[in-house]
C-alpha positions in Angstrom: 0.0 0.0 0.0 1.3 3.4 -0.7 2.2 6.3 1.7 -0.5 8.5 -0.1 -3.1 5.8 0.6 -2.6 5.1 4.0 -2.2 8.8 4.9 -5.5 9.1 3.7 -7.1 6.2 5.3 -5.4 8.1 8.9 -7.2 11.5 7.8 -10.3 9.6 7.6 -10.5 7.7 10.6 -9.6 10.3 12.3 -12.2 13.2 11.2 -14.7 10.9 12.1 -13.1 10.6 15.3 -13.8 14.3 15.6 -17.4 14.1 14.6 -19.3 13.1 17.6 -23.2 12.7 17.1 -25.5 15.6 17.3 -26.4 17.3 21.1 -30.0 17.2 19.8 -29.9 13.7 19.0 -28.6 12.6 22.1 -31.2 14.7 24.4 -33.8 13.4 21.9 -32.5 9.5 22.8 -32.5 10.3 26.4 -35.8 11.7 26.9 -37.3 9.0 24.4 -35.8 6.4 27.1 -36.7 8.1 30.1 -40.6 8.2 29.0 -40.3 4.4 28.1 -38.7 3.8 31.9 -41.8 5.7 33.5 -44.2 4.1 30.8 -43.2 0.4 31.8 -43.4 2.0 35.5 -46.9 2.8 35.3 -47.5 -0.8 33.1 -45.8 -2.7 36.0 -47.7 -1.0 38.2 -51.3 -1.9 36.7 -50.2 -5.6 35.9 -48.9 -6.0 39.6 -52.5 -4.9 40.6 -54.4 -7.1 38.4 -51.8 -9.9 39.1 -52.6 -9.6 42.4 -56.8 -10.0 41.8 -57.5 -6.2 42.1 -58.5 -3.7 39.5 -55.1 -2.0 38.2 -54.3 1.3 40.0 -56.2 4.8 38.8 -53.7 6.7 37.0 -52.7 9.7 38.6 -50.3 12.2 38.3 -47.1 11.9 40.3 -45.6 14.8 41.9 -42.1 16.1 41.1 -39.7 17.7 43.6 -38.7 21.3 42.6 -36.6 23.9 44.9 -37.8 27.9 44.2 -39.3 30.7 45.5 -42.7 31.5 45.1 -43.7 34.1 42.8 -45.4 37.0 43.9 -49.3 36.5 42.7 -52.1 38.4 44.3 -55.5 38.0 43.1 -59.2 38.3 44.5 -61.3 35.6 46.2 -64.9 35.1 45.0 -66.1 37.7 47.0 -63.7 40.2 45.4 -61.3 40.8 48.0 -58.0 40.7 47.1 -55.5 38.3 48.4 -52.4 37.1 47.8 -49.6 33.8 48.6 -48.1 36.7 51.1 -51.1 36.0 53.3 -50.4 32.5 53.2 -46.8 32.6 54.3 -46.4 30.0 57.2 -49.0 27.5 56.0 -48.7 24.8 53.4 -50.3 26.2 50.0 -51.5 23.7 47.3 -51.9 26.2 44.4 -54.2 24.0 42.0 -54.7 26.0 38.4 -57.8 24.5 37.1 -61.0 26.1 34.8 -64.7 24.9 34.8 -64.4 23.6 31.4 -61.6 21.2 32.1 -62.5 17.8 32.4 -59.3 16.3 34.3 -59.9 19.4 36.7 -63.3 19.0 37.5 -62.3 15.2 38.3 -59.6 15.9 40.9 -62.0 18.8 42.8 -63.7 16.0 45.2 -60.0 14.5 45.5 -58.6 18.4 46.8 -61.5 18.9 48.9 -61.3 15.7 50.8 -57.6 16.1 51.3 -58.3 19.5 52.2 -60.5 18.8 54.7 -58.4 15.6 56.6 -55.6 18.6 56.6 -56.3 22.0 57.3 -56.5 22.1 60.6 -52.8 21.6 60.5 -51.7 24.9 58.5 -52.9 24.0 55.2 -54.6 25.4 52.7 -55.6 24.9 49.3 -56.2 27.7 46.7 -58.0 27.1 43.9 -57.1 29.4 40.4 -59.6 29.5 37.9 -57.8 30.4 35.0 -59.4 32.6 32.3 -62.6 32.5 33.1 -65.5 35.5 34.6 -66.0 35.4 38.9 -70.4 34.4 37.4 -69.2 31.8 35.7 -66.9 30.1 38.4 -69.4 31.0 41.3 -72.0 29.6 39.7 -69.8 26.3 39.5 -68.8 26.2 42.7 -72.0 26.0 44.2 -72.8 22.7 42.6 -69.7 21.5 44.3 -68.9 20.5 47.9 -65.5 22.9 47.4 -64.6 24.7 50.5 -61.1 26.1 50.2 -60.7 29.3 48.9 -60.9 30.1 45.1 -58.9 32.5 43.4 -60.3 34.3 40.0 -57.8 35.1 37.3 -59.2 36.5 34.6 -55.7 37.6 32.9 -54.2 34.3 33.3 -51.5 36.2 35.9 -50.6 32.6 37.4 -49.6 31.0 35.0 -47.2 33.5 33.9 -46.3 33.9 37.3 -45.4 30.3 37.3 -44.6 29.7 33.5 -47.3 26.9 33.4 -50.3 26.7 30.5 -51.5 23.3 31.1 -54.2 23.0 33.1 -54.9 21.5 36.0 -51.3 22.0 37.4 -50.2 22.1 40.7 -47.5 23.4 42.9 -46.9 23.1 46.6 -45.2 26.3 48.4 -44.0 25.6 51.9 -44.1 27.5 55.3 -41.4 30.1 54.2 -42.5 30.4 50.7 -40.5 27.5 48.8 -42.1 25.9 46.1 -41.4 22.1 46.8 -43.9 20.3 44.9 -45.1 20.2 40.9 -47.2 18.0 38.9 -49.3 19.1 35.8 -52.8 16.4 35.4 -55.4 15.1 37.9 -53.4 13.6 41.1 -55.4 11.0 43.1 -55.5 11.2 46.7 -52.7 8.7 48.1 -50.1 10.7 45.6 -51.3 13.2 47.9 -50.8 11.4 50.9 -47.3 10.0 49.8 -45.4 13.8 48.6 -47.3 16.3 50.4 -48.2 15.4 53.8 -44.6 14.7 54.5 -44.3 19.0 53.4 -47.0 19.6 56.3 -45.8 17.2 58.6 -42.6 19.3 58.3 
C-alpha cells in the first residue's frame, strides 16, 4: 500500500473521530428512554394490581420535587377581596390552576377537597385558580360542588405566567417560608397526595 493511501485512510479515521453525534440527538435519545422507563413503571404498576386479583391502580399524576421561591401573585377571592400567597406565608399552599371547562380538573375537585378537609386544621390550605374565566361563571360552578377552600379568579391568566405553566390543572406546593417544593401538571389521586405532600406539612 502506498504512503499517499494510507495517509488518507489516517485522515479519515480520524475526522470521524472528531465528529461526535449531534447534542439534539442525544437529548432526543434520552428523553425518548426516560418516557419508556416511566411508561413500563406505570404498566408494571397496573399488571402487579391485576396480578394480584384487584383492578389496576387509577392513574394519577405523580408529583415532582422542585426547589424555588414563590412568585409573587395576588389576586381576588370570590367575594372580590383581594388576596395574595403573602397571606399564606407559614402555611402549606396547594396552588391548584384549574378552569370549569376542564374535564381532568373537575375530576380531581372532590380528591382536593377531601384532602383538604383531613388537613387544614394543620396549617394547610388549598387555593383554587380559575384560569381565564368570569367570577359568574366560576361561582356559579362552585355551588354545585362540595368545594370549601378558597378560590382564586384570574381572569388575565396572571398565574400561570407567574409560574410559567399553561397546562391546566397544574399544581404546585409552596412551603411554610415560601419554597415551592412540589409540581405535577394532570389530575393527582389522593394517596399521591398522601405520599409527597403530607410529609411537606408534617414538616
Amino acid at each position: 500500500m502506498s504512503t499517499n493511501n494510507m495517509h488518507r485512510r489516517n485522515k479519515n479515521k480520524k475526522a470521524k473521530q472528531k465528529n461526535p453525534p449531534p447534542v439534539g440527538l442525544i437529548t432526543m435519545g434520552l428523553g425518548i428512554v426516560l418516557i419508556g422507563v416511566a411508561a413500563l413503571f406505570l404498566m408494571s404498576k397496573a399488571e402487579s394490581a391485576a396480578s394480584a386479583g384487584g383492578a389496576p391502580e387509577e392513574y394519577s399524576s405523580i408529583p415532582m420535587e422542585v426547589d424555588f421561591a414563590a412568585p409573587e401573585l395576588a389576586l381576588e377571592n370570590l367575594a372580590g377581596e383581594p388576596e395574595s400567597l403573602e397571606d399564606y406565608l407559614g402555611e402549606v399552599v396547594l396552588l391548584n390552576l384549574w378552569a370549569t371547562w376542564c374535564p381532568p380538573c373537575i375530576k380531581e375537585l372532590p380528591v382536593l377537597q377531601e384532602y383538604y378537609a383531613e388537613h387544614r386544621a394543620d396549617g394547610f390550605v388549598i387555593l383554587g385558580v380559575d384560569s381565564q374565566e368570569s367570577p359568574e361563571v366560576v361561582e356559579k360552578y362552585i355551588k354545585t360542588t362540595d368545594v370549601t377552600y378558597p378560590i382564586w379568579i384570574d381572569e388575565q391568566g396572571k398565574a400561570g405566567e407567574a409560574f410559567s405553566s399553561f397546562s391546566l390543572p397544574t399544581s404546585f406546593v409552596i412551603d411554610r417560608e415560601g419554597t415551592v417544593r412540589l409540581a405535577w401538571t394532570g389530575a393527582i389521586s389522593k394517596a399521591m397526595l398522601e405520599k409527597h405532600v403530607t410529609p411537606v406539612i408534617e414538616q
